[in-house]
PDB file with SEQRES, HELIX, SHEET and CRYST1 records, atoms N, CA, C and O in Angstrom:
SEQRES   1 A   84  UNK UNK UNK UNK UNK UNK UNK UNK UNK UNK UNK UNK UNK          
SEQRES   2 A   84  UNK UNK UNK UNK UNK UNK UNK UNK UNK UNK UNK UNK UNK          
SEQRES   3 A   84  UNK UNK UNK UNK UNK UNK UNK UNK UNK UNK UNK UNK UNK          
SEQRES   4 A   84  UNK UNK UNK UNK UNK UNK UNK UNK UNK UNK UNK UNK UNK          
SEQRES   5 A   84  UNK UNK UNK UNK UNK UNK UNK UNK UNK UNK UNK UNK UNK          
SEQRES   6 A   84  UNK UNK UNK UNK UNK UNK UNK UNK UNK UNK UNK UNK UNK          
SEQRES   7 A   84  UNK UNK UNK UNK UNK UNK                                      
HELIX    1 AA1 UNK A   15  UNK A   23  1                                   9    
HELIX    2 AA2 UNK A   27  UNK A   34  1                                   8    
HELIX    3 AA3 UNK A   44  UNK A   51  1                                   8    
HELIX    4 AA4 UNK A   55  UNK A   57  5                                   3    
SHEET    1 AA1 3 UNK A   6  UNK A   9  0                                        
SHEET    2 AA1 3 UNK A  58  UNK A  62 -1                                        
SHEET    3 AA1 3 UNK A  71  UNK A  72 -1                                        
CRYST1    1.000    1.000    1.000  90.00  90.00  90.00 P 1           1          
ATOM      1  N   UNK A   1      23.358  -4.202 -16.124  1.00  0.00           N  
ATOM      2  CA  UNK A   1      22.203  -3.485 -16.642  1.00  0.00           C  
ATOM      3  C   UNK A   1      21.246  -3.150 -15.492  1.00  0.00           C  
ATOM      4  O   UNK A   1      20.909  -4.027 -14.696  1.00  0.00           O  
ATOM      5  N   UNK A   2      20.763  -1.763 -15.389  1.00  0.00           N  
ATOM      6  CA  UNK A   2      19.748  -1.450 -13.822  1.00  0.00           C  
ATOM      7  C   UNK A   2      18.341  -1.884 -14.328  1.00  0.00           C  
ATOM      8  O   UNK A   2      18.019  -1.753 -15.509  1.00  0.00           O  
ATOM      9  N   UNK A   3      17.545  -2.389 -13.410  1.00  0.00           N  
ATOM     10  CA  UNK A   3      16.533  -2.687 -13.420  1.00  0.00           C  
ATOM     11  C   UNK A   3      15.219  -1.800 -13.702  1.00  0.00           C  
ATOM     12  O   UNK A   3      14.929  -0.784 -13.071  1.00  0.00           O  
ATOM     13  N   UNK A   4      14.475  -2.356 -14.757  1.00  0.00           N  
ATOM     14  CA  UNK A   4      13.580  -1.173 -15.517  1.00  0.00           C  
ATOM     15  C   UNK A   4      12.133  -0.861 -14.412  1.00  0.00           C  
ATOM     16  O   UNK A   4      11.100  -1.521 -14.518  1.00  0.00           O  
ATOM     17  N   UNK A   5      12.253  -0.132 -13.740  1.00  0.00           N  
ATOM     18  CA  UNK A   5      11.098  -0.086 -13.323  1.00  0.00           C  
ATOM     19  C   UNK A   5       9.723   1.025 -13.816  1.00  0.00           C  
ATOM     20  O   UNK A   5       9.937   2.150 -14.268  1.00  0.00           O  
ATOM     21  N   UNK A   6       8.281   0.423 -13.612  1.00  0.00           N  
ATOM     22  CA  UNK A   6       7.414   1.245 -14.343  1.00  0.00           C  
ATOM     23  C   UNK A   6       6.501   1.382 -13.003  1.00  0.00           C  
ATOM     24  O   UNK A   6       6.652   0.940 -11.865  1.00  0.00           O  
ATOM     25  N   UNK A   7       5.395   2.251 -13.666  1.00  0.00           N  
ATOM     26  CA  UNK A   7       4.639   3.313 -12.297  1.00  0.00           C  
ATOM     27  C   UNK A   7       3.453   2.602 -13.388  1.00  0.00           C  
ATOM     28  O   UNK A   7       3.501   2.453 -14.608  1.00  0.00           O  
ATOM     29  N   UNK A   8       2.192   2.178 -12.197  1.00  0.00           N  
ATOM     30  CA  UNK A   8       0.839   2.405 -12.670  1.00  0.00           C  
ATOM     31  C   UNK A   8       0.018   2.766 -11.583  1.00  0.00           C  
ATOM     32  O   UNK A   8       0.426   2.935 -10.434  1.00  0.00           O  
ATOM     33  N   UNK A   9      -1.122   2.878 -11.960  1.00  0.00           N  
ATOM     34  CA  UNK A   9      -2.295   2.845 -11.257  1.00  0.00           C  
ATOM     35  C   UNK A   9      -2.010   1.599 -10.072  1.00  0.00           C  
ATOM     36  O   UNK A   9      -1.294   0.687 -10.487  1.00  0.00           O  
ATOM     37  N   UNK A  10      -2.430   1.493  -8.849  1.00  0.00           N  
ATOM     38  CA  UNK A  10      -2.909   0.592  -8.044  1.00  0.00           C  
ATOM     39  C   UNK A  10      -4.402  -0.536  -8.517  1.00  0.00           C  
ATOM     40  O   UNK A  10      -5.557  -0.119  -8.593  1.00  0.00           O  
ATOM     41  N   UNK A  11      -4.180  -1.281  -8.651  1.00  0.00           N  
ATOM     42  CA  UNK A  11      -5.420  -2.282  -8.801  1.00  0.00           C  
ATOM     43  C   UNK A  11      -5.479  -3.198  -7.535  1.00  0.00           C  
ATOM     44  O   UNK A  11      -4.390  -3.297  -6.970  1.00  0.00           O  
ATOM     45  N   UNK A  12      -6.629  -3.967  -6.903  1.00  0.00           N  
ATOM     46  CA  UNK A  12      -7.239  -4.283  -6.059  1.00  0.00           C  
ATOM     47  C   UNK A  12      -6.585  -5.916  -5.952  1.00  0.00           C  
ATOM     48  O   UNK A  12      -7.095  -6.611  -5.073  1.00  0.00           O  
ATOM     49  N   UNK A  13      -5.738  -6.406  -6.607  1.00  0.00           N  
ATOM     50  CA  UNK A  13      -5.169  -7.625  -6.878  1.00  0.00           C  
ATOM     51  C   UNK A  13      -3.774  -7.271  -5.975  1.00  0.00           C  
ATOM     52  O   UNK A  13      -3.355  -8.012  -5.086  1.00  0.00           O  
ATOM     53  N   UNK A  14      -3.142  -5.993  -6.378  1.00  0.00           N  
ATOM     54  CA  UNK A  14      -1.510  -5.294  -5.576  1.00  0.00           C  
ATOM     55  C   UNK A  14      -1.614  -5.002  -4.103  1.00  0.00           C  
ATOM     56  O   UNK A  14      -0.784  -4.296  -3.531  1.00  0.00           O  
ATOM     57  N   UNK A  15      -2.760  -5.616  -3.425  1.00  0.00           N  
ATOM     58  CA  UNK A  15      -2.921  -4.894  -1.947  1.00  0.00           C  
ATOM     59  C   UNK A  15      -2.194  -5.899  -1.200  1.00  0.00           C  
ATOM     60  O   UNK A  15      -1.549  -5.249  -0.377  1.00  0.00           O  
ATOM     61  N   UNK A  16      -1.968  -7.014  -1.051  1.00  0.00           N  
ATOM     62  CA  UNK A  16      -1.135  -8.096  -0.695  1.00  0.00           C  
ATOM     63  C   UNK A  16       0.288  -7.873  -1.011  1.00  0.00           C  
ATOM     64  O   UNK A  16       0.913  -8.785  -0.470  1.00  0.00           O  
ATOM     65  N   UNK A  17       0.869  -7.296  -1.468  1.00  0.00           N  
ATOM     66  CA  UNK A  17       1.847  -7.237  -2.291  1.00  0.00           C  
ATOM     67  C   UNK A  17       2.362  -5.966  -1.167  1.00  0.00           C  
ATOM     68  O   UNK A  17       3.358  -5.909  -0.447  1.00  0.00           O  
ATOM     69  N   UNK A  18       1.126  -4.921  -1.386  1.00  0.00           N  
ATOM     70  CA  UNK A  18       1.667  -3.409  -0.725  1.00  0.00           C  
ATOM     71  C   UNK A  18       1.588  -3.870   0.569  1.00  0.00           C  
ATOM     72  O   UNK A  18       2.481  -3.406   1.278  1.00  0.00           O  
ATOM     73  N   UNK A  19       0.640  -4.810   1.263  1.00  0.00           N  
ATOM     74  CA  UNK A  19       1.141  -5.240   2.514  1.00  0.00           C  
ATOM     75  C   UNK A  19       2.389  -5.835   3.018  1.00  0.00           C  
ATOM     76  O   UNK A  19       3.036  -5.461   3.997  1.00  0.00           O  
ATOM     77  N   UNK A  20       2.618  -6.729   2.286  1.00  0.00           N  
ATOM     78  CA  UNK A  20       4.308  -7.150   2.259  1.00  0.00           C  
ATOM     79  C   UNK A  20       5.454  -6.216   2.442  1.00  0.00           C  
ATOM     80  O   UNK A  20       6.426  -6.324   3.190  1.00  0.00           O  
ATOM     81  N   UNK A  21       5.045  -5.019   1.371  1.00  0.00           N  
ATOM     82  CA  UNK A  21       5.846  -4.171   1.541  1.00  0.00           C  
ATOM     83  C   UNK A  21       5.814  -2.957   2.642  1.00  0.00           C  
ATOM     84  O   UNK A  21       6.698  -2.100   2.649  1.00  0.00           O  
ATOM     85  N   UNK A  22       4.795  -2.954   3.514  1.00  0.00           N  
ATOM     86  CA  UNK A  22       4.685  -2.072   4.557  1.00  0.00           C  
ATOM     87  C   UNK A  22       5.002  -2.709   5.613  1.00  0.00           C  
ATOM     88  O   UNK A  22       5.727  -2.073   6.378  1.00  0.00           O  
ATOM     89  N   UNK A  23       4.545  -4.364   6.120  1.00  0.00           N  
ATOM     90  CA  UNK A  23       5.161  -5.241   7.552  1.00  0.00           C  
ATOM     91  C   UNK A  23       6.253  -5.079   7.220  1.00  0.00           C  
ATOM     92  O   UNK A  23       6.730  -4.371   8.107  1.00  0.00           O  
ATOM     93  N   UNK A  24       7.685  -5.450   5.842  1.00  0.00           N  
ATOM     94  CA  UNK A  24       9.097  -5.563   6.086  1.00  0.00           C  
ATOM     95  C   UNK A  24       9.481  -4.114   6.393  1.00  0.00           C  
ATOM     96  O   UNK A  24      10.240  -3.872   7.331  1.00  0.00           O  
ATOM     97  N   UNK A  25       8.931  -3.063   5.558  1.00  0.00           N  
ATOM     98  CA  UNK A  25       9.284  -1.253   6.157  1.00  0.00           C  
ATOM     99  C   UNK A  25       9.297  -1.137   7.384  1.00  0.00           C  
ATOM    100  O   UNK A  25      10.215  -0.624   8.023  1.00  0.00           O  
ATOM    101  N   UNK A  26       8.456  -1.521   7.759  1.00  0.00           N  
ATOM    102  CA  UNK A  26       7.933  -0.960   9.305  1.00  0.00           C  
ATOM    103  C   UNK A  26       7.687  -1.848  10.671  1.00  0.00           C  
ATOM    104  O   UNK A  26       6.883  -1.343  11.454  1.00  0.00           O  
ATOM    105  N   UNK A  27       8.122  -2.782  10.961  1.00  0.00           N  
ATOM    106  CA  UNK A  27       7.650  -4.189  11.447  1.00  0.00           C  
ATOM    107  C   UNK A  27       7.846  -3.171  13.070  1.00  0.00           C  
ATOM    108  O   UNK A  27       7.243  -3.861  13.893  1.00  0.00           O  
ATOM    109  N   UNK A  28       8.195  -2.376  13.538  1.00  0.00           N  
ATOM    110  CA  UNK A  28       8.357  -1.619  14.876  1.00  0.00           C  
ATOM    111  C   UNK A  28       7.012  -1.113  14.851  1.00  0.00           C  
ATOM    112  O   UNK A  28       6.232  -1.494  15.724  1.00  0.00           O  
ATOM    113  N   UNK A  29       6.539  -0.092  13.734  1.00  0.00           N  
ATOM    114  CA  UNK A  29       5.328   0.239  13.904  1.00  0.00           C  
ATOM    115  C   UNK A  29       4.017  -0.186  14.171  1.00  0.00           C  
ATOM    116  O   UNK A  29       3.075   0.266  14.822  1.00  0.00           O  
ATOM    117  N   UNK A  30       4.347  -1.802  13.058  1.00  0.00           N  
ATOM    118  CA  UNK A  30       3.061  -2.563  13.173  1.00  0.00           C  
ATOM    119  C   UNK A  30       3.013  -2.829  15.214  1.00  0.00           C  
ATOM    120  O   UNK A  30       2.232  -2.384  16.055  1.00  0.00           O  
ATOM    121  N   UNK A  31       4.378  -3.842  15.350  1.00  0.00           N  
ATOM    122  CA  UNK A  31       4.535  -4.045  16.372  1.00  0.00           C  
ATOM    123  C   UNK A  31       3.673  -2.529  17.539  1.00  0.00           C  
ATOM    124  O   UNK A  31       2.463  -2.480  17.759  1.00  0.00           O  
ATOM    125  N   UNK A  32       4.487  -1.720  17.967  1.00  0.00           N  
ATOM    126  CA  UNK A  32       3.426  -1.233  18.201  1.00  0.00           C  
ATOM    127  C   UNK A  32       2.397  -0.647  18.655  1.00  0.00           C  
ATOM    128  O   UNK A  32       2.026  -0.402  19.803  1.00  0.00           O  
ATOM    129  N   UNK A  33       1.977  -0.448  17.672  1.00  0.00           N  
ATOM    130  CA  UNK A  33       0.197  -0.061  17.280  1.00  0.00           C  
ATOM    131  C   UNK A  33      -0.954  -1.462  17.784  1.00  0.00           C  
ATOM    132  O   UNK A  33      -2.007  -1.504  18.420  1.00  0.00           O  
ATOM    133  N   UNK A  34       0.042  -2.627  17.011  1.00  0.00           N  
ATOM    134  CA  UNK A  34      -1.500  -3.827  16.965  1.00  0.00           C  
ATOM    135  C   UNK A  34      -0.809  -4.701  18.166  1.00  0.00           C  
ATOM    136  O   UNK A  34      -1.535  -5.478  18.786  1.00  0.00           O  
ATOM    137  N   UNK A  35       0.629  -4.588  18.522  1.00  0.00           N  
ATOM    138  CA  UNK A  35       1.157  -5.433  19.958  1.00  0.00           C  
ATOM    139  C   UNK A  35       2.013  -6.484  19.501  1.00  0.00           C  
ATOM    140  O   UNK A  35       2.807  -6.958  20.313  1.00  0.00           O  
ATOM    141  N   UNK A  36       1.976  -6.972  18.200  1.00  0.00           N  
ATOM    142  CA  UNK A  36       2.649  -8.108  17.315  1.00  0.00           C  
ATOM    143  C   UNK A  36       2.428  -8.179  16.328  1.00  0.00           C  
ATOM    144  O   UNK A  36       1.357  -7.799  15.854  1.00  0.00           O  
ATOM    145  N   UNK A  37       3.589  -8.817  15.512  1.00  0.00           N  
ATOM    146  CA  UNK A  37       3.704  -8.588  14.101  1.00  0.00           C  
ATOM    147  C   UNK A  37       2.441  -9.793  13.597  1.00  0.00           C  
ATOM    148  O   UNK A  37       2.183 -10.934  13.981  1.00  0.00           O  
ATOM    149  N   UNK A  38       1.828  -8.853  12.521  1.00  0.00           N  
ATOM    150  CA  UNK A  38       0.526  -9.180  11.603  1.00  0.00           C  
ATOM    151  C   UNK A  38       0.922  -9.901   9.937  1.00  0.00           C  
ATOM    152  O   UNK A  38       1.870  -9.754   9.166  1.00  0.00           O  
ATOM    153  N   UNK A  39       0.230 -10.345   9.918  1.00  0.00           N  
ATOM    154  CA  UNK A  39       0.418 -10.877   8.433  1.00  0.00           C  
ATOM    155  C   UNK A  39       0.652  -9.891   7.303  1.00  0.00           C  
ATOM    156  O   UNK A  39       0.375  -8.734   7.618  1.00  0.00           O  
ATOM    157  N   UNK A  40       1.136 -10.082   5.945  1.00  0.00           N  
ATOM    158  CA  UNK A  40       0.850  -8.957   5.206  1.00  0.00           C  
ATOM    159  C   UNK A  40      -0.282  -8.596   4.906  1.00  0.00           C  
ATOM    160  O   UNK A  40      -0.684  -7.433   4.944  1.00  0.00           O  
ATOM    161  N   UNK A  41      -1.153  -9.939   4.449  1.00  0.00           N  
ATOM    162  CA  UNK A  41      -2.546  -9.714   3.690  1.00  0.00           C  
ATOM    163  C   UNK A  41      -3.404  -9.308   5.400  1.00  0.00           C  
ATOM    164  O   UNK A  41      -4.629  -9.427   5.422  1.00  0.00           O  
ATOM    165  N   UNK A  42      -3.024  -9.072   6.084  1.00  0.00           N  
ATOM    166  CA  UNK A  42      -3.683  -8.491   7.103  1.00  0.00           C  
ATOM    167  C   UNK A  42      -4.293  -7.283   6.862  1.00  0.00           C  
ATOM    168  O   UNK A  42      -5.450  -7.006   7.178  1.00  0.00           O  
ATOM    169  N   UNK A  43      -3.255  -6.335   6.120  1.00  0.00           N  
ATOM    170  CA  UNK A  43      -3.211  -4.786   5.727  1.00  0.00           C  
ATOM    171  C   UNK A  43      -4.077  -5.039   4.425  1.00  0.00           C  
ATOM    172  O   UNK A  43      -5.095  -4.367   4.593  1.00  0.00           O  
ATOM    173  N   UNK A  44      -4.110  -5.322   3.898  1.00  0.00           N  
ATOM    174  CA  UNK A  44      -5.433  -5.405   2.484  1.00  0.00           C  
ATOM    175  C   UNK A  44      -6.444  -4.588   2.815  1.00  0.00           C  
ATOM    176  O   UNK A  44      -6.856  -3.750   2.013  1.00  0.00           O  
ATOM    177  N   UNK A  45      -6.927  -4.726   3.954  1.00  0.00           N  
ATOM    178  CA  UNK A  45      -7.844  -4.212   4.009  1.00  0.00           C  
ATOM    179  C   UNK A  45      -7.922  -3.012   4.172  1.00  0.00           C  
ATOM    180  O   UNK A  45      -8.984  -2.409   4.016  1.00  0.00           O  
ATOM    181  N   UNK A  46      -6.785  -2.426   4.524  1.00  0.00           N  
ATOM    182  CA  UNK A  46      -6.580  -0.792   4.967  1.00  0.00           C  
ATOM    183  C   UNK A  46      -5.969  -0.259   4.045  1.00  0.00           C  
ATOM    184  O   UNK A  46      -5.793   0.959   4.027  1.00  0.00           O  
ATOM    185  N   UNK A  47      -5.514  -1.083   3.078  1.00  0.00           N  
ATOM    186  CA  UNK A  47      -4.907  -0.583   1.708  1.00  0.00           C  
ATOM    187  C   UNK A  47      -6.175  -0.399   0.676  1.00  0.00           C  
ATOM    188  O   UNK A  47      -6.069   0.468  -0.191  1.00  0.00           O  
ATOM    189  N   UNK A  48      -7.593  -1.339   0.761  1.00  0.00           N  
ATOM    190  CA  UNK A  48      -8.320  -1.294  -0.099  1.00  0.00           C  
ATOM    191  C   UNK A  48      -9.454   0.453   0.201  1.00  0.00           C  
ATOM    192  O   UNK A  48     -10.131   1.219  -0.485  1.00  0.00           O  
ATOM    193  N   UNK A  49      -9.111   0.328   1.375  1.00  0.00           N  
ATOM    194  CA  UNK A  49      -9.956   1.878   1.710  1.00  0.00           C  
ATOM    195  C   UNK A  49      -9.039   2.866   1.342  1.00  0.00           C  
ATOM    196  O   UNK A  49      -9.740   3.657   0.711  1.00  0.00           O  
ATOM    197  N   UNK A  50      -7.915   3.296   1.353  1.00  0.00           N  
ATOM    198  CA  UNK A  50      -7.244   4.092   0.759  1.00  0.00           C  
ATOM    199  C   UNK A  50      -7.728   3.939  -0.986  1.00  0.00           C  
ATOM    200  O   UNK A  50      -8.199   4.838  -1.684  1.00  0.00           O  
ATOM    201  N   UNK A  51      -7.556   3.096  -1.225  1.00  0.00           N  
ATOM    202  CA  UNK A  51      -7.783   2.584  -3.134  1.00  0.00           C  
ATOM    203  C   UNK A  51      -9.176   3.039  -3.520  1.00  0.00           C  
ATOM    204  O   UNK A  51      -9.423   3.732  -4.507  1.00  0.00           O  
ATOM    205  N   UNK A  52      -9.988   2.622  -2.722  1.00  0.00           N  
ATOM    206  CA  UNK A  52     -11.399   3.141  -2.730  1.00  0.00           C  
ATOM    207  C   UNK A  52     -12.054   4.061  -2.302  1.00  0.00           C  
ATOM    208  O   UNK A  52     -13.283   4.079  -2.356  1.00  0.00           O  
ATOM    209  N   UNK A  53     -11.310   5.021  -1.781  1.00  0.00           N  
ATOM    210  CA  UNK A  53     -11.185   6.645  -0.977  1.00  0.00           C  
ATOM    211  C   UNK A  53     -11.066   7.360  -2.197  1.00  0.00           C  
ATOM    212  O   UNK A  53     -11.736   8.329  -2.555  1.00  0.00           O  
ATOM    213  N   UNK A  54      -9.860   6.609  -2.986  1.00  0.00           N  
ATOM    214  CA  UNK A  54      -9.274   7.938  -4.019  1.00  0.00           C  
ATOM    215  C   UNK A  54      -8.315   6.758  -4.813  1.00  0.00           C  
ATOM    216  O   UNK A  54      -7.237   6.288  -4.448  1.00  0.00           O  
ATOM    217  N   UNK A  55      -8.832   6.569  -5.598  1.00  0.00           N  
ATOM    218  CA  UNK A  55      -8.072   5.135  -6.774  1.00  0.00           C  
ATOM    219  C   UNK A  55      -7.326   5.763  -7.068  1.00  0.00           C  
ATOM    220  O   UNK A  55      -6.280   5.124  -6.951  1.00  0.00           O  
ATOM    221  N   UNK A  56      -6.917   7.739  -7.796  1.00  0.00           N  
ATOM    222  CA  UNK A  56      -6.516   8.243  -8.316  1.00  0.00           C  
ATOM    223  C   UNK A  56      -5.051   8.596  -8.282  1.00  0.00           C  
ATOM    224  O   UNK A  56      -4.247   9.036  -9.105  1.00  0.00           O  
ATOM    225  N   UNK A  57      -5.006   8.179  -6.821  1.00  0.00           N  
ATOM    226  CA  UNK A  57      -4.132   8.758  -5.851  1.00  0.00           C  
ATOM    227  C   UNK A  57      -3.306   7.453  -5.548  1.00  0.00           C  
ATOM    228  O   UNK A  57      -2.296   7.603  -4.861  1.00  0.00           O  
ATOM    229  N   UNK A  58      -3.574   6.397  -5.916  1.00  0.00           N  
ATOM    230  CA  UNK A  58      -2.331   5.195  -5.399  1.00  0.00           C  
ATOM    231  C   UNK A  58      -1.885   4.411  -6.894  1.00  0.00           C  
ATOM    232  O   UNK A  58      -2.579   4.162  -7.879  1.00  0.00           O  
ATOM    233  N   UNK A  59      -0.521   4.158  -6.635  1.00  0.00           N  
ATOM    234  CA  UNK A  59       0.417   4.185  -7.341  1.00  0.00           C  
ATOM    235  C   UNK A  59       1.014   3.020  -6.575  1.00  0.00           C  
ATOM    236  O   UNK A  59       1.259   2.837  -5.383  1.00  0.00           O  
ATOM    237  N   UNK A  60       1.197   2.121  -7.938  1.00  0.00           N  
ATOM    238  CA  UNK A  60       2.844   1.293  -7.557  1.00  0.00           C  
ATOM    239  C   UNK A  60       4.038   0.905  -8.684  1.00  0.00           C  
ATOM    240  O   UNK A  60       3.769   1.016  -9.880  1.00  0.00           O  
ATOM    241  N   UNK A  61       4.787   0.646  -8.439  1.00  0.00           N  
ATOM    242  CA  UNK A  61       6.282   0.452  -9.010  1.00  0.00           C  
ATOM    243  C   UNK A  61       6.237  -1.132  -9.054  1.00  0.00           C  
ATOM    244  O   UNK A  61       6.069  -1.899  -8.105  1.00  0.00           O  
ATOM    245  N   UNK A  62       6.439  -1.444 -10.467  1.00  0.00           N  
ATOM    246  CA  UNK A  62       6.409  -2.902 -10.771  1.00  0.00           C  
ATOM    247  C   UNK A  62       8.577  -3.028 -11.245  1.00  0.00           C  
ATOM    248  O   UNK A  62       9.276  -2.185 -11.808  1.00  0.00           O  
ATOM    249  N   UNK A  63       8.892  -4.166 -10.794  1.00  0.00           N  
ATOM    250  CA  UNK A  63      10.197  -4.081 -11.020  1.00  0.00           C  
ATOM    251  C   UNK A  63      10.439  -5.768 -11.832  1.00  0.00           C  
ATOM    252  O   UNK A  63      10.768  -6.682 -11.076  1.00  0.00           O  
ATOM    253  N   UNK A  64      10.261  -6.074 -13.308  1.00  0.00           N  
ATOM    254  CA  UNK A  64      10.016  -7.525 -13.649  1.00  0.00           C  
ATOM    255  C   UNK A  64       9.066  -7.775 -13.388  1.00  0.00           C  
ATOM    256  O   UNK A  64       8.917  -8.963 -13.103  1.00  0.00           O  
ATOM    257  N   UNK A  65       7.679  -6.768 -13.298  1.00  0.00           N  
ATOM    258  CA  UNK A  65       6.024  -7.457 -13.340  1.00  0.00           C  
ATOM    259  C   UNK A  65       5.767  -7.654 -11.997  1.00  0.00           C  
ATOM    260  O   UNK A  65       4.753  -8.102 -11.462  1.00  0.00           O  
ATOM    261  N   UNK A  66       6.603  -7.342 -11.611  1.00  0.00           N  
ATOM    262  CA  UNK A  66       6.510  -7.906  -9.695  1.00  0.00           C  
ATOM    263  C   UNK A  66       6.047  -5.967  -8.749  1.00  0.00           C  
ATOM    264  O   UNK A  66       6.283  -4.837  -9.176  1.00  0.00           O  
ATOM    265  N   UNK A  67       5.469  -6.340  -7.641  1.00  0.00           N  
ATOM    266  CA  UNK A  67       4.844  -5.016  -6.931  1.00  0.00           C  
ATOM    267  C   UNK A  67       6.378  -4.596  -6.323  1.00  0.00           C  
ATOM    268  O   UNK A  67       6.757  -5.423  -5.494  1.00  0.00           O  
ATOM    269  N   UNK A  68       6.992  -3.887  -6.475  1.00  0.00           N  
ATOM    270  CA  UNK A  68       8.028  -3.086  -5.828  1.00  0.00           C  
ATOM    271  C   UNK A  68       8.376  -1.771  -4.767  1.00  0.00           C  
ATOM    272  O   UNK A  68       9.387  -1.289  -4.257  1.00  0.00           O  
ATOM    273  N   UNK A  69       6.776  -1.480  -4.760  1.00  0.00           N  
ATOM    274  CA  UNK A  69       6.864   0.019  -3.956  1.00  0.00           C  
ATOM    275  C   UNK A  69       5.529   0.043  -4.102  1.00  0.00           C  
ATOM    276  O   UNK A  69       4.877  -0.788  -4.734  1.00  0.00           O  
ATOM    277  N   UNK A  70       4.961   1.309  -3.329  1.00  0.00           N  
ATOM    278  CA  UNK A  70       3.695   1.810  -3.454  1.00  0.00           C  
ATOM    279  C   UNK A  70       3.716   3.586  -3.062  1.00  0.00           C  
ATOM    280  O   UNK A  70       4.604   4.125  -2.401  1.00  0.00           O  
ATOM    281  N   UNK A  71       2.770   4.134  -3.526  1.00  0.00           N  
ATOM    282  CA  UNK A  71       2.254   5.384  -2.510  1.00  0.00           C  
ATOM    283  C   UNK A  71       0.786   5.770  -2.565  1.00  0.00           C  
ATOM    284  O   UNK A  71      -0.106   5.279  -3.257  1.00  0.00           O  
ATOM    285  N   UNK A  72       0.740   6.713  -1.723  1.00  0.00           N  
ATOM    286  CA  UNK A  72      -0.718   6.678  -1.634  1.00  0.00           C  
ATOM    287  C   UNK A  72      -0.550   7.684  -1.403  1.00  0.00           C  
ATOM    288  O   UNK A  72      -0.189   7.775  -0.230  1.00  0.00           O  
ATOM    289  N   UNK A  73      -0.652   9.434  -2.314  1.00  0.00           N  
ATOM    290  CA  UNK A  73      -0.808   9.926  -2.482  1.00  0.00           C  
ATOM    291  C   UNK A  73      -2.089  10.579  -2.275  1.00  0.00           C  
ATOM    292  O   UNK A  73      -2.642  10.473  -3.370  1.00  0.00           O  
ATOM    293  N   UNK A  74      -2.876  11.197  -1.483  1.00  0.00           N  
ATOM    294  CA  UNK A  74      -4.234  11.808  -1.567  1.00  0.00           C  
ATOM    295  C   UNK A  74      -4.085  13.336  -1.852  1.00  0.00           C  
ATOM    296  O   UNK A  74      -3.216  14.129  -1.490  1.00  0.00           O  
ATOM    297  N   UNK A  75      -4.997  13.471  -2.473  1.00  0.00           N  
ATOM    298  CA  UNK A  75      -5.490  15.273  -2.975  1.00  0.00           C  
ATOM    299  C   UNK A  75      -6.239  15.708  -1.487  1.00  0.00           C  
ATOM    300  O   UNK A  75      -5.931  16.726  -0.866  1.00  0.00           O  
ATOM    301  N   UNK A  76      -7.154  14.848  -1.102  1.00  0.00           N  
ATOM    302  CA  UNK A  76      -7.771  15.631  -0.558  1.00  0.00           C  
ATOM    303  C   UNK A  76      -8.137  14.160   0.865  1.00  0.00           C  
ATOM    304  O   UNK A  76      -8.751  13.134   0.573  1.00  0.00           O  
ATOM    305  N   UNK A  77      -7.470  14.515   2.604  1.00  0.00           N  
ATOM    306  CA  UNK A  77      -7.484  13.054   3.317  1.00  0.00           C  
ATOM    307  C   UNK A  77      -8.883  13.290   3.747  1.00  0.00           C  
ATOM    308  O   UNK A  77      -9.125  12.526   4.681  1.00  0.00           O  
ATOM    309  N   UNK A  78      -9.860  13.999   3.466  1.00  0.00           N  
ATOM    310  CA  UNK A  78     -11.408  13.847   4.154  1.00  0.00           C  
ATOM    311  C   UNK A  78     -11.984  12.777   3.134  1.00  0.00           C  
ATOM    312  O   UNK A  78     -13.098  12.320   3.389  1.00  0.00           O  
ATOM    313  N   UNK A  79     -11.423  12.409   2.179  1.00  0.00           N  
ATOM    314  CA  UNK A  79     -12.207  11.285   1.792  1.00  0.00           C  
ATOM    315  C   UNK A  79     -12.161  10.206   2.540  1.00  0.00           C  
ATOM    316  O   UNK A  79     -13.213   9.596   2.727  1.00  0.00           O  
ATOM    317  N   UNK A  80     -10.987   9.757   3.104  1.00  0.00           N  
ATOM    318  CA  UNK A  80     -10.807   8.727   3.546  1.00  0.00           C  
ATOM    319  C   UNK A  80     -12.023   8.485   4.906  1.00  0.00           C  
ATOM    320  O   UNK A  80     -12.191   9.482   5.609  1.00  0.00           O  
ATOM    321  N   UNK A  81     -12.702   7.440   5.210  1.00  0.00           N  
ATOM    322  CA  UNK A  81     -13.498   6.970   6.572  1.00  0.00           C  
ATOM    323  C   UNK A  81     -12.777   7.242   7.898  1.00  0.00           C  
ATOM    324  O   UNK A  81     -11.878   6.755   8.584  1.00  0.00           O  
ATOM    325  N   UNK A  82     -13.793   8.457   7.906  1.00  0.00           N  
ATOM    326  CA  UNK A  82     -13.209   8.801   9.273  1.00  0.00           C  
ATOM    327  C   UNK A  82     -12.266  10.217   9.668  1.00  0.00           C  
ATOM    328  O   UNK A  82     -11.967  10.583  10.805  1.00  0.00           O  
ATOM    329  N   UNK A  83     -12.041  10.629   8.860  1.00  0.00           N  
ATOM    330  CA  UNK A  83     -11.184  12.100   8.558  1.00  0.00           C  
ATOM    331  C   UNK A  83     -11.650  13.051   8.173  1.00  0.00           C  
ATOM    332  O   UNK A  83     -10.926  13.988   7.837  1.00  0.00           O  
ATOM    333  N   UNK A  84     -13.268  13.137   8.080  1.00  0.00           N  
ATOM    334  CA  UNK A  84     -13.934  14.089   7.714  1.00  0.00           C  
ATOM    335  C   UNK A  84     -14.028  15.288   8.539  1.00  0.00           C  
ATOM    336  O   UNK A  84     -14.702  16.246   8.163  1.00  0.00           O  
TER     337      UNK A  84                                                      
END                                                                             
């Protein structure tokens, strides 16, 4: 049987979760940008300004209630700090 997955809104509790899932994606990039690999809940914080830029716009994939994916979709990137 394939695994049911569902789409919601991003809430401010899933940013730990979307960090997890961006250090195992990308662990070359983190590497680097910051010089060595970072914690997940490191990224929280750069996940919560995206969320709070544009809530509208981030999305994640729960797979069994669990965070499975994310995106961060923006309409418009001058919201974000710093891209104006």
């Amino acid at each position: 049987m394939a695994e049911q997955i569902s789409y919601r809104h991003t809430r401010a509790g899933d940013l730990c979760a979307i960090g997890e899932i961006f250090v195992a994606a990308f662990p070359e990039s983190v590497r680097h940008y910051v010089g060595h690999a970072i914690p997940p809940d490191a990224l929280a914080d750069v996940f919560a300004i995206c969320l709070d830029a544009e809530v509208e716009a981030c999305f994640v994939a729960e797979v069994d209630g669990r965070v499975a994916g994310y995106i961060f979709a923006p309409a418009h990137f001058s919201r974000l700090p710093g891209t104006a």
